[in-house]
C-alpha positions as CSV (number, residue, x, y, z in Angstrom):
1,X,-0.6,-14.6,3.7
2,X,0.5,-10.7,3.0
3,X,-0.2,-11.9,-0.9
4,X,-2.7,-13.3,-3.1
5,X,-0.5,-15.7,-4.5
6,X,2.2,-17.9,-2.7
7,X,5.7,-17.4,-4.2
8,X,6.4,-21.2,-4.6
9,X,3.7,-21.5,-7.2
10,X,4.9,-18.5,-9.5
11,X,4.7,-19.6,-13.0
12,X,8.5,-18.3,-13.3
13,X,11.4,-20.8,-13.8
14,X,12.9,-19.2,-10.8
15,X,10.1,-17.8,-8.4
16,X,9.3,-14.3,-7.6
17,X,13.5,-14.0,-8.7
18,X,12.2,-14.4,-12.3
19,X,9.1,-12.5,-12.4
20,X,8.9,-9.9,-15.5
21,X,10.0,-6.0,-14.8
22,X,6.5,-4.9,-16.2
23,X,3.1,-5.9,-14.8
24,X,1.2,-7.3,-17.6
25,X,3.1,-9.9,-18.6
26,X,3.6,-10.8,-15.0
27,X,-0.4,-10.3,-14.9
28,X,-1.1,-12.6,-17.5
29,X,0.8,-15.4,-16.6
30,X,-0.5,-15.4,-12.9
31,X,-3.9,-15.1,-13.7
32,X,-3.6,-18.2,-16.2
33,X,-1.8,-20.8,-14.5
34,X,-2.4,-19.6,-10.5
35,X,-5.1,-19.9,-7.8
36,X,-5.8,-17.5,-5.0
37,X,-4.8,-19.1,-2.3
38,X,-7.8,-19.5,0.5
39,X,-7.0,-17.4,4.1
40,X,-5.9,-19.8,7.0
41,X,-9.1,-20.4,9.5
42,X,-9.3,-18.1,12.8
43,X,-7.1,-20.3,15.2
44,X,-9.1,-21.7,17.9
45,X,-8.0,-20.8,21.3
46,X,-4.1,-21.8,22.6
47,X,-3.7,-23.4,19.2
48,X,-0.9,-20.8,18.1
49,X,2.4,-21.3,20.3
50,X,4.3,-18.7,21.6
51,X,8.1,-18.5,19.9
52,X,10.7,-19.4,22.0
53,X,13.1,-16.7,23.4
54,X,15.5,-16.4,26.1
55,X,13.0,-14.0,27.7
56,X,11.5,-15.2,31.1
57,X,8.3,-16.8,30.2
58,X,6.4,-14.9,33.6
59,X,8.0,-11.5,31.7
60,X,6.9,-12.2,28.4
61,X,3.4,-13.1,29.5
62,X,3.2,-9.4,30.9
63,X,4.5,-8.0,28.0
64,X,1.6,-9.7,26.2
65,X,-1.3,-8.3,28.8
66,X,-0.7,-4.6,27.5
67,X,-0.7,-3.0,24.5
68,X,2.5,-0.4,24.6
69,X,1.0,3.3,24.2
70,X,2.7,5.5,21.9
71,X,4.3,7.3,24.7
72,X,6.2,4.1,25.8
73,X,7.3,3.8,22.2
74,X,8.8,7.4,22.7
75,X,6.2,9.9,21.4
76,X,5.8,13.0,22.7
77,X,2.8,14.6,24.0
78,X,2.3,16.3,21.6
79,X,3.0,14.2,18.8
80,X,0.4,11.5,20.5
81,X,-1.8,14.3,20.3
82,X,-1.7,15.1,16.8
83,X,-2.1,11.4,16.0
84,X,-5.0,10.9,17.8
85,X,-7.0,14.0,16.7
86,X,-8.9,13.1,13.5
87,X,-8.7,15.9,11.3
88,X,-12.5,15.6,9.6
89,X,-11.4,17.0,6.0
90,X,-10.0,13.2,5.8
91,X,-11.6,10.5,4.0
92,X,-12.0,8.2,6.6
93,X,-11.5,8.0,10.7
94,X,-9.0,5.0,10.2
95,X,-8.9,3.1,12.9
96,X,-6.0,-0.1,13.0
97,X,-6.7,-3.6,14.0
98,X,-8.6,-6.6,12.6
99,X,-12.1,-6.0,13.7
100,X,-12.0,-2.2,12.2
101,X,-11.0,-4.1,9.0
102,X,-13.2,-6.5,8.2
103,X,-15.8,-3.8,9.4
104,X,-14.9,-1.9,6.2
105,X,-14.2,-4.8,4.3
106,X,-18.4,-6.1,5.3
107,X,-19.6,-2.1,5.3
108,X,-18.1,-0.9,1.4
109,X,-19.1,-4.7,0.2
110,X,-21.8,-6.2,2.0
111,X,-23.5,-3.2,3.9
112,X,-23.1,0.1,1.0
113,X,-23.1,-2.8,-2.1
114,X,-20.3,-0.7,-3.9
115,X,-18.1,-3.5,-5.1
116,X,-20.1,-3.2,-8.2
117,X,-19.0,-0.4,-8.4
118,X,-15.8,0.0,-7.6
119,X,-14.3,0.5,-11.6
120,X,-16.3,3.4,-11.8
121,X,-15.3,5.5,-8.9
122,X,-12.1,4.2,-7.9
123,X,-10.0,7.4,-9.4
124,X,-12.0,10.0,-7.1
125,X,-10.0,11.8,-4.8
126,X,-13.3,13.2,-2.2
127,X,-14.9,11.4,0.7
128,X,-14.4,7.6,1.8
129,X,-16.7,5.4,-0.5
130,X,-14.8,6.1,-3.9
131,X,-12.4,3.2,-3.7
132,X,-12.3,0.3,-0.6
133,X,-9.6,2.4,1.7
134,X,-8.5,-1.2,2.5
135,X,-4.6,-0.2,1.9
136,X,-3.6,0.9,5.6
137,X,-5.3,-2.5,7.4
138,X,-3.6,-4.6,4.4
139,X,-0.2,-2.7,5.0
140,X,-0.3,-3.3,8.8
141,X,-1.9,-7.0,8.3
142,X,-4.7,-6.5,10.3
143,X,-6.6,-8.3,7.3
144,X,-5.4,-10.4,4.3
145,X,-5.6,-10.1,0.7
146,X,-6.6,-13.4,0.2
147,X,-9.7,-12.9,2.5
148,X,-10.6,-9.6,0.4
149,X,-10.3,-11.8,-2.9
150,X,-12.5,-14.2,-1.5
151,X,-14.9,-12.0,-0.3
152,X,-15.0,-10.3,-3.9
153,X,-15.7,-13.8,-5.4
154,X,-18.2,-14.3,-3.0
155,X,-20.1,-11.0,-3.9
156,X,-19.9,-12.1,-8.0
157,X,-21.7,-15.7,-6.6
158,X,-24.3,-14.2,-4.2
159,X,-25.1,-10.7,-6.4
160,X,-23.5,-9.7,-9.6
161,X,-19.5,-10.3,-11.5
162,X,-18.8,-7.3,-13.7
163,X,-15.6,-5.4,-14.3
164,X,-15.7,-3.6,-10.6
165,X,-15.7,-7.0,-8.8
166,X,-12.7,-8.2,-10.9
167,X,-11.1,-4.4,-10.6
168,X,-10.5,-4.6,-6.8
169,X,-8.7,-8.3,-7.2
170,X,-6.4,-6.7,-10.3
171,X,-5.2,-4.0,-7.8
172,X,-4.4,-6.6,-5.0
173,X,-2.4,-7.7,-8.1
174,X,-0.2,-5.0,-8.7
175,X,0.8,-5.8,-5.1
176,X,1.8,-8.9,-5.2
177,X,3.9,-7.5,-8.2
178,X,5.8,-5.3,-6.3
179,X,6.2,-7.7,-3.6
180,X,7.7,-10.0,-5.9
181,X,9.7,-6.9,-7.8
182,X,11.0,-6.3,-4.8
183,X,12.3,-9.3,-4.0
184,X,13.7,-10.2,-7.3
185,X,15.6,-6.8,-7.2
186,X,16.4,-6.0,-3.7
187,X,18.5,-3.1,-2.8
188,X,17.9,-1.5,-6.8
189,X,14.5,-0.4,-5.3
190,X,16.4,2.1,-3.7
191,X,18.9,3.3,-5.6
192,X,18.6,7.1,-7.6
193,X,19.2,4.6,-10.8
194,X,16.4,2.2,-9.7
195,X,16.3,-1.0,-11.6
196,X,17.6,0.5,-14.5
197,X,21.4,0.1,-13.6
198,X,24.3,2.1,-12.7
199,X,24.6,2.8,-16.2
200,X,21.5,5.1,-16.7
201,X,22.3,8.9,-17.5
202,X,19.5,10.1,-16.0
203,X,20.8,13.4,-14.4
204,X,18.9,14.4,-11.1
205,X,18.7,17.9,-9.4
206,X,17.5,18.7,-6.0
207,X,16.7,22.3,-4.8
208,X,15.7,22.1,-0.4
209,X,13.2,25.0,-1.1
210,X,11.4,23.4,-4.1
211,X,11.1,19.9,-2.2
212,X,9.9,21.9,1.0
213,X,7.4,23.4,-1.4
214,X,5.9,20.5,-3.0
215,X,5.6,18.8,0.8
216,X,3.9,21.9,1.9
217,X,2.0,22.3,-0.6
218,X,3.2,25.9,-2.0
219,X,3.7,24.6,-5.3
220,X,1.1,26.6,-6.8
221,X,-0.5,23.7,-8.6
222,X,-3.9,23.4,-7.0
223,X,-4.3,19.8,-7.8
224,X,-0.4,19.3,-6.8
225,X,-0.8,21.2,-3.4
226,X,-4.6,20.1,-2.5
227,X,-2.8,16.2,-2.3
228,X,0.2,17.2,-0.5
229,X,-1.6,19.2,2.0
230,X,-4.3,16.1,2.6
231,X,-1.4,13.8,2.9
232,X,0.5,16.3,5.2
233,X,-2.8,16.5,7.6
234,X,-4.0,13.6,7.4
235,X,-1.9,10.5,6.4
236,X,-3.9,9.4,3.6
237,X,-4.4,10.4,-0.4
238,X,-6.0,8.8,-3.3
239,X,-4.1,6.5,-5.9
240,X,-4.6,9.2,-8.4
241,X,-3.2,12.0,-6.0
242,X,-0.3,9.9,-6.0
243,X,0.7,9.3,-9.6
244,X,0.4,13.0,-9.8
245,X,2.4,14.4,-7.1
246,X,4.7,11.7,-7.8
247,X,4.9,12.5,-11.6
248,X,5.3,16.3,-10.6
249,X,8.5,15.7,-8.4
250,X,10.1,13.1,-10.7
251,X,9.2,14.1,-13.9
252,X,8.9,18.1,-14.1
253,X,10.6,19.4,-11.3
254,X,13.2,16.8,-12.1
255,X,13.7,16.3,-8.2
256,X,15.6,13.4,-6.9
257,X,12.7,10.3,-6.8
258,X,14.0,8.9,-3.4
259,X,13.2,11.9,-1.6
260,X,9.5,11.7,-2.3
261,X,9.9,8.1,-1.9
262,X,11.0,8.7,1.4
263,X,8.7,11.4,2.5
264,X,5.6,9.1,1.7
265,X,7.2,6.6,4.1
266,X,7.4,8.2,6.8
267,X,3.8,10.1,6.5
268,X,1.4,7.6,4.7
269,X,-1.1,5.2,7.0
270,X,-0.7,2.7,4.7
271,X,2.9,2.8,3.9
272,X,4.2,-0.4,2.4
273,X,8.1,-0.9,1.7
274,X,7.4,-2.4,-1.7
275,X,4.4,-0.5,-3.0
276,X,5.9,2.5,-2.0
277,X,9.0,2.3,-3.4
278,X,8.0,0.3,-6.4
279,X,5.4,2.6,-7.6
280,X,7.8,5.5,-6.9
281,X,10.7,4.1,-8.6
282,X,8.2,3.2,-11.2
283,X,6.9,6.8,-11.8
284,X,10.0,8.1,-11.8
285,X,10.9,5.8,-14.6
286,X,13.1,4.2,-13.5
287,X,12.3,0.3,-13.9
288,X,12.4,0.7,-17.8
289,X,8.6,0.3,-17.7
290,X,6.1,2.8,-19.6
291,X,6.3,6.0,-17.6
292,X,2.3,7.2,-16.9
């Protein structure tokens, strides 16, 4: 499953529709009286039928013998280009699919030992081995969150449990929280008022020039501008990059919070509809939460 925990065994009168607005009560309550569910077995061959369309079957077969290239999916040349050329300031050479992922998952756990870890070094913002870089194959599905727990648990049998192997299972937490945010809230993710309601007086500005700026990275905050420009080149940037940059739009250049929202959509690897916007809308403070 795309969670840890199944949404029909919430501890919530109503589901993921009743889930708290804040994580840690929605933490507590999870971890107490909910089990990880176990990831489904690798499906042996011509078990998994195809769905049934009013496509002819002999078409639908070729569609299936070919990956589409970016150019049939209407990229231009040089667009396919840039996406292909790994810009080595990055953390990592991401690479999609399942086979790159569980790659990564056995190399940073098995292969580097680092889940121990993890607590330690997971706020660093330089070079691929500070935190798991699991988020784009877990955004795209190419590997589940259940398998990751599982593999963490694994670890704490065979080597050691501390707070680092518990750490990386708390973040795959926080997003099955915003799954479930999402869900109970719907559209309110995505409205200037967030969560909040209509009746919120927060007052926002927007100035094209200062939001080109802080994309660019011509804020003239180094810390501000070294993030935007590594997203910018590269796709990717730390979890600590992006409660700043996010804090710095939102908070003091008091710039609308959708448009960052929006910008990390269409430029992160690892864009998720409901971590995205749930962590923006949360930064922004606007889901009546603590504001970091």
């Amino acid at each position: 499953g795309s969670t840890l925990y199944d949404p029909d065994d919430l501890p919530f009168p109503n589901g993921a529709y009743d889930v708290p607005n804040v994580f840690t009560p929605f933490r507590n309550k999870v971890e107490k009286n909910c089990k990880i569910g176990a990831p489904l077995p690798v499906p042996t061959k011509r078990k998994l039928q195809l769905v049934t369309t009013n496509t002819d079957s002999s078409k639908l077969a070729s569609y299936l013998e070919r990956m589409p290239t970016l150019k049939d999916l209407g990229y231009t040349d040089e667009q396919v280009e840039e996406a292909e050329t790994y810009d080595d300031r990055g953390v990592m050479n991401f690479r999609g699919g399942e086979t790159a992922a569980l790659a990564r998952v056995q190399d940073y756990i098995w292969d580097k030992d680092l889940l121990k870890v993890y607590f330690d070094t997971r706020n660093g913002m330089i070079g691929p081995d500070y935190s798991t870089k699991l988020a784009p194959w877990l955004a795209h599905g190419n590997v589940s969150p259940r398998y990751v727990a599982h593999q963490c648990q694994k670890y704490e049998r065979e080597r050691v449990e501390n707070k680092s192997t518990y750490w990386v299972v708390f973040e795959l937490l926080w997003r099955d929280f915003f799954k479930f945010f999402a869900m109970k809230h719907g559209d309110n993710i995505f409205f200037q008022s967030g969560t909040t309601g209509s009746d919120n007086d927060k007052k926002w500005g927007f100035d094209p020039r200062h939001f080109q700026a802080w994309k660019e990275g011509r804020t003239g905050y180094p810390l501000v501008d070294a993030n935007m420009r590594e997203l910018k080149a590269t796709g990717f940037m730390s979890n600590r990059g992006r409660q700043n940059v996010c804090s710095f739009l939102a908070l003091d250049m008091n710039t609308d919070w959708r448009h960052g929202a929006d910008y990390f959509e269409s430029t992160l690897l690892d864009y998720d509809v409901h971590s995205n916007w749930g962590n923006w809308c949360s930064g922004a403070g606007m889901t009546g939460g603590r504001i970091n």
